[in-house]
PyMOL CGO cylinders between C-alpha atoms (Angstrom):
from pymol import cmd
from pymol.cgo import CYLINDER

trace = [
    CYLINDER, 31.24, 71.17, -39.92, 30.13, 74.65, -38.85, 0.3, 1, 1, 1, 1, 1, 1,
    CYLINDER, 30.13, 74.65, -38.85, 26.93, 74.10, -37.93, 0.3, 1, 1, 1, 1, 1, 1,
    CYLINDER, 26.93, 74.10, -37.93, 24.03, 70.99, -36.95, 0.3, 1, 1, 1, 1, 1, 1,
    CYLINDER, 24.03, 70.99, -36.95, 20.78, 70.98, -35.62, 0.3, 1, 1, 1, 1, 1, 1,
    CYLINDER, 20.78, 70.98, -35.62, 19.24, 68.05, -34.34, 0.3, 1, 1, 1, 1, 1, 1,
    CYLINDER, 19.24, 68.05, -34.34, 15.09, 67.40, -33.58, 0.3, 1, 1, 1, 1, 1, 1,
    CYLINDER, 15.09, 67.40, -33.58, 13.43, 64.76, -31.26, 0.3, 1, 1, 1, 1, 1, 1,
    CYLINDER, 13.43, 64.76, -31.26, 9.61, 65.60, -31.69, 0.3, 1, 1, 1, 1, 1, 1,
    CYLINDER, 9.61, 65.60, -31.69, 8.89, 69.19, -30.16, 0.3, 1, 1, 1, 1, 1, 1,
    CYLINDER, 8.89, 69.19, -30.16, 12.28, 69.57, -29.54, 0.3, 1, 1, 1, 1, 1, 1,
    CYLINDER, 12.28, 69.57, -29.54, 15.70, 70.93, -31.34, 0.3, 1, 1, 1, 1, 1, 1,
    CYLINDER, 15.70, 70.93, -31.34, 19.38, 71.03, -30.59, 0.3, 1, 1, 1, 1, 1, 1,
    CYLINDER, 19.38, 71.03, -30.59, 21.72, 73.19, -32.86, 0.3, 1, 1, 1, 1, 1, 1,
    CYLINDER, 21.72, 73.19, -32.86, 25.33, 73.69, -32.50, 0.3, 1, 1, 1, 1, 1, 1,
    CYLINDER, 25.33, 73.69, -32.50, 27.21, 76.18, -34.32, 0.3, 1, 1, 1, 1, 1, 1,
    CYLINDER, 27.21, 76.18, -34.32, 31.09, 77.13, -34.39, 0.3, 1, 1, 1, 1, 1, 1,
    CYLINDER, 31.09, 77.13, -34.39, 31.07, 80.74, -33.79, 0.3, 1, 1, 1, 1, 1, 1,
    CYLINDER, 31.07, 80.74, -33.79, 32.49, 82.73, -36.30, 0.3, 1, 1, 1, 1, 1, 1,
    CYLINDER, 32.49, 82.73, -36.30, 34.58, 86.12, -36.08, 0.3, 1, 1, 1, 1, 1, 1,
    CYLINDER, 34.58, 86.12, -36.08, 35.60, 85.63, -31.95, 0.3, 1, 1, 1, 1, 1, 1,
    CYLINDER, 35.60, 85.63, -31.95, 38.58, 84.68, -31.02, 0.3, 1, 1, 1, 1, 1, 1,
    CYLINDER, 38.58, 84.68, -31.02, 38.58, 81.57, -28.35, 0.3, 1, 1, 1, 1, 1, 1,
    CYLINDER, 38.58, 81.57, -28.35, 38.67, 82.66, -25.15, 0.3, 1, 1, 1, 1, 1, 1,
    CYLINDER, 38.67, 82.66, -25.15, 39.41, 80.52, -21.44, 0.3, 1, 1, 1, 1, 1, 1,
    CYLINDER, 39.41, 80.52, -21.44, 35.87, 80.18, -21.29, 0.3, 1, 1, 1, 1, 1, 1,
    CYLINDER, 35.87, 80.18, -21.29, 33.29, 79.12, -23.43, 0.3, 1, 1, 1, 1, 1, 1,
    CYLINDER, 33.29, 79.12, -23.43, 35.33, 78.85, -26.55, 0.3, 1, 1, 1, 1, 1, 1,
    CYLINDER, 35.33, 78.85, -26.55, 33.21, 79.41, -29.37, 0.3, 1, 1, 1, 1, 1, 1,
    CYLINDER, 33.21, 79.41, -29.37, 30.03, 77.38, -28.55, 0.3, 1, 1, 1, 1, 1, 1,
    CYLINDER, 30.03, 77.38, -28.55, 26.77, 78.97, -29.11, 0.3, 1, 1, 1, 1, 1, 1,
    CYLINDER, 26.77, 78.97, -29.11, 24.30, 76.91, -27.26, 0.3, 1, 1, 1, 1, 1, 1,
    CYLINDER, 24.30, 76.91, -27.26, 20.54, 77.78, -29.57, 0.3, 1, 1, 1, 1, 1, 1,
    CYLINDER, 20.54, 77.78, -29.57, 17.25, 77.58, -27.52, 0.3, 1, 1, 1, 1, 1, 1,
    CYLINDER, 17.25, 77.58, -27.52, 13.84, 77.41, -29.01, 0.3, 1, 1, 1, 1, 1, 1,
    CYLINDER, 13.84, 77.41, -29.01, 11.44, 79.47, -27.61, 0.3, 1, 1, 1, 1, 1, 1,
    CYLINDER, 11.44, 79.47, -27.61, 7.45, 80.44, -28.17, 0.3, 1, 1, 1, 1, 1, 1,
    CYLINDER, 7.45, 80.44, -28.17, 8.21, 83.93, -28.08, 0.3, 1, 1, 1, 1, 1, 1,
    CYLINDER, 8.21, 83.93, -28.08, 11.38, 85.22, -28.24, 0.3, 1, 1, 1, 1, 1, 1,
    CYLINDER, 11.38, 85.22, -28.24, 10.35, 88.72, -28.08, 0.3, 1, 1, 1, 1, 1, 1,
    CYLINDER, 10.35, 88.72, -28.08, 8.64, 88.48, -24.77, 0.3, 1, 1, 1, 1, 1, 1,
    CYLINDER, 8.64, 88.48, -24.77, 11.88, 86.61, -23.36, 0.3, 1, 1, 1, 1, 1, 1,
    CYLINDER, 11.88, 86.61, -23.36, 14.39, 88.83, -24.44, 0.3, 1, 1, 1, 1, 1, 1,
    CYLINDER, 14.39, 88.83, -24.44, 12.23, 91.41, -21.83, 0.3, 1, 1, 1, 1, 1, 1,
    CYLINDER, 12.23, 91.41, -21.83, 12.20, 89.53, -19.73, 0.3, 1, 1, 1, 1, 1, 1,
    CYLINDER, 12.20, 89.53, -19.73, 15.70, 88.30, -19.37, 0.3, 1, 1, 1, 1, 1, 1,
    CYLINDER, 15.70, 88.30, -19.37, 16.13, 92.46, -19.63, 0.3, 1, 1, 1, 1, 1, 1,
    CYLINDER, 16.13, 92.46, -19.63, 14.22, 93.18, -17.23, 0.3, 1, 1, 1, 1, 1, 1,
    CYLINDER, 14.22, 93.18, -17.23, 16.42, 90.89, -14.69, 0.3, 1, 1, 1, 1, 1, 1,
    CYLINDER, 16.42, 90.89, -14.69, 18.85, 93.10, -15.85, 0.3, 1, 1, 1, 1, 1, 1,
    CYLINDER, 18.85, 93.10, -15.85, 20.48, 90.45, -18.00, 0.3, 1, 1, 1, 1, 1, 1,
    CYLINDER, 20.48, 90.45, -18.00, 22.53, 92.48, -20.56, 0.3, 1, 1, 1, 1, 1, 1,
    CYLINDER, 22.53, 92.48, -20.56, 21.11, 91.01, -23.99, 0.3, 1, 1, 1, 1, 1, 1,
    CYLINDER, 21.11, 91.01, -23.99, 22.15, 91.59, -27.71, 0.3, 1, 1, 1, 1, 1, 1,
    CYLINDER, 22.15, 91.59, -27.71, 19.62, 93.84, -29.39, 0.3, 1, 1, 1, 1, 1, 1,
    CYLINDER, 19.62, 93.84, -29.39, 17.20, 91.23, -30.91, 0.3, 1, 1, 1, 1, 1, 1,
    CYLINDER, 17.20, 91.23, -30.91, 17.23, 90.84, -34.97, 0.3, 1, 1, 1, 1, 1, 1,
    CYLINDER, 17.23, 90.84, -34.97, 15.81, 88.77, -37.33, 0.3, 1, 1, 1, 1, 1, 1,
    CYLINDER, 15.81, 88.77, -37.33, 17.42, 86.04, -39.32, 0.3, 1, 1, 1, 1, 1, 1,
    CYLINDER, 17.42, 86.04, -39.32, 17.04, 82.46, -40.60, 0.3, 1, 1, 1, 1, 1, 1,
    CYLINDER, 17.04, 82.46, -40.60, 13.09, 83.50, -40.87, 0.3, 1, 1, 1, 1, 1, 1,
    CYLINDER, 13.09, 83.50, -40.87, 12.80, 83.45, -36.55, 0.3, 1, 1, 1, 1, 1, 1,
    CYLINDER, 12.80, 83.45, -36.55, 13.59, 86.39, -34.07, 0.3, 1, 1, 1, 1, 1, 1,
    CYLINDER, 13.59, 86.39, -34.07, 16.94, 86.15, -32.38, 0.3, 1, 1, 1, 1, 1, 1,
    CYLINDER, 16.94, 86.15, -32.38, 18.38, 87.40, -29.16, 0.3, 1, 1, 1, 1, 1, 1,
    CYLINDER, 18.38, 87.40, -29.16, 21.65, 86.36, -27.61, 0.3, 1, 1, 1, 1, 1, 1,
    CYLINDER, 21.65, 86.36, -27.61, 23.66, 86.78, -24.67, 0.3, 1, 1, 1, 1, 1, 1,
    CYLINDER, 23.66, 86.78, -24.67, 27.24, 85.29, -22.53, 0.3, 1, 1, 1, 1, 1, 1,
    CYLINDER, 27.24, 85.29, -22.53, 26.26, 83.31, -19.80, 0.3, 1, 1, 1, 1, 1, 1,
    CYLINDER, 26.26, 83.31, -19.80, 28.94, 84.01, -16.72, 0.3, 1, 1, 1, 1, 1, 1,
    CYLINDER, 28.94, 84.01, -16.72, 31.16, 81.06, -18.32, 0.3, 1, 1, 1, 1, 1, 1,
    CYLINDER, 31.16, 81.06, -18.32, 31.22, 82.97, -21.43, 0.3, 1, 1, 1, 1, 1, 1,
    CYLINDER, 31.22, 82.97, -21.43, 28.89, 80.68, -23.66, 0.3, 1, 1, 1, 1, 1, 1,
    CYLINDER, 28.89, 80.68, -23.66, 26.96, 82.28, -25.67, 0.3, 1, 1, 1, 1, 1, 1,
    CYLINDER, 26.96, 82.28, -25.67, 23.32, 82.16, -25.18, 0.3, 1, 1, 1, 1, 1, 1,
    CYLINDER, 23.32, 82.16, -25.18, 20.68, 82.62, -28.42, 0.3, 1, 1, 1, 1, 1, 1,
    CYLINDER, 20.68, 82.62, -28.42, 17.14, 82.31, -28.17, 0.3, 1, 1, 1, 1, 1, 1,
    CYLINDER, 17.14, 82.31, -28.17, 14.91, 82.03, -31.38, 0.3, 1, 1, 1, 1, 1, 1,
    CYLINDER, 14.91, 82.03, -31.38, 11.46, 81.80, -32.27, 0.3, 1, 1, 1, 1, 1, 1,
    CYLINDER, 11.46, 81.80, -32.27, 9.68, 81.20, -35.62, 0.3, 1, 1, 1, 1, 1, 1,
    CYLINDER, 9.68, 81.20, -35.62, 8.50, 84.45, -37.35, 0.3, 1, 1, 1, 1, 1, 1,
    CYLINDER, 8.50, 84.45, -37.35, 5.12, 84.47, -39.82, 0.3, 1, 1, 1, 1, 1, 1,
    CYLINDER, 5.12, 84.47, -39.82, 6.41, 85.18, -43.30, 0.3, 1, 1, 1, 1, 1, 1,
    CYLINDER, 6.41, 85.18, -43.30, 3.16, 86.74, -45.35, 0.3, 1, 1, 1, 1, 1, 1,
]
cmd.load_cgo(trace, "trace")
């Protein structure tokens, strides 16, 4: 399995293998996924804090940002996008 995503009422799990790194000591290849209202206005604000963020993109239909936490998981908040 590469990927699952579980949902209790308002809220969502999803685990995904991460693909292209090589395992490291710490957080081997876990990408933990957060749902978020905005994920624009987070990834400024986690920047601000001086939290050093992947540039934000778009993809599965919601914005994405990501970071490493200090253990070396890899942190992705996403938010729904309107699709016109």
């Amino acid at each position: 399995m590469r990927w699952c995503r579980v949902e209790y009422g308002d809220s969502a799990l999803m685990l995904e293998k991460t693909q292209g790194e090589p395992p490291s000591n710490r957080g081997p290849g876990l990408t933990l996924y957060f749902m978020c209202e905005d994920a624009e206005v987070a990834y400024e604000q986690f920047k601000e804090r001086g939290v050093q963020v992947g540039e934000p993109f778009v993809g599965n239909n919601m914005d994405v940002f990501y970071f490493k936490d200090p253990d070396g998981f890899r942190l992705s908040f996403e938010s729904p996008i309107e699709i016109s």
